[in-house]
C-alpha positions in Angstrom: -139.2 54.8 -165.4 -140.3 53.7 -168.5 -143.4 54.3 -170.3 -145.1 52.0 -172.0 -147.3 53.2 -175.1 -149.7 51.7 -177.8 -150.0 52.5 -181.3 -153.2 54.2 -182.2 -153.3 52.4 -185.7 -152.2 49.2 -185.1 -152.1 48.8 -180.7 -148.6 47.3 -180.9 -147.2 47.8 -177.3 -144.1 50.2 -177.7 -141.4 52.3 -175.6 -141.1 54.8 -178.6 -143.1 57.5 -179.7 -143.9 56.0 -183.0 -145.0 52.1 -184.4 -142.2 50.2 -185.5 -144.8 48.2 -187.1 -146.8 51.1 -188.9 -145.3 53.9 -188.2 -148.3 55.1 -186.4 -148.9 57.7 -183.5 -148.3 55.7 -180.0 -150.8 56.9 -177.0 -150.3 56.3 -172.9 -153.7 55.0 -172.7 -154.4 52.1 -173.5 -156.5 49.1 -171.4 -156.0 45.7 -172.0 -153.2 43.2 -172.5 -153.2 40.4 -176.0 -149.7 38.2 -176.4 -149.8 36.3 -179.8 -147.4 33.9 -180.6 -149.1 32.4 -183.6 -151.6 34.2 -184.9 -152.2 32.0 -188.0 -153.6 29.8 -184.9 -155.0 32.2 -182.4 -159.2 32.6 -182.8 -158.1 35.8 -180.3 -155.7 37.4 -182.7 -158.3 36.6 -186.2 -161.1 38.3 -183.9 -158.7 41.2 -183.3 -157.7 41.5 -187.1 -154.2 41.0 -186.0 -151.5 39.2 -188.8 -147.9 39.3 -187.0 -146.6 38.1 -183.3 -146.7 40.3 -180.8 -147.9 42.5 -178.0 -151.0 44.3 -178.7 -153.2 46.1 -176.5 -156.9 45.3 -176.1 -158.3 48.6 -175.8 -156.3 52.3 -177.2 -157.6 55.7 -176.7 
């Protein structure tokens, strides 16, 4: 079964043990779920600070 983790730094939603977006730590526990297509466009992803399209979790621990 895989796990799905999220980076500490960054929350990118990963498989791996480390961000391929940062190259941050990547955690088990995370809460939440964002999806950003086009964040130049998304209010969600400028609230969220987040600059490149992806999966991101809401919430890391």
């Amino acid at each position: 079964m895989i796990k799905i983790r999220a980076c500490r730094n960054c929350k990118n939603i990963t498989e791996n043990t480390k961000c391929e977006k940062c190259g941050g730590d990547t955690v088990l526990e995370w809460k939440g779920y964002l999806f950003i297509l086009d964040p130049e466009k998304s209010l969600i992803s400028k609230k969220a600070g987040i600059t490149s399209q992806g999966e991101y979790a809401i919430k890391v621990r």
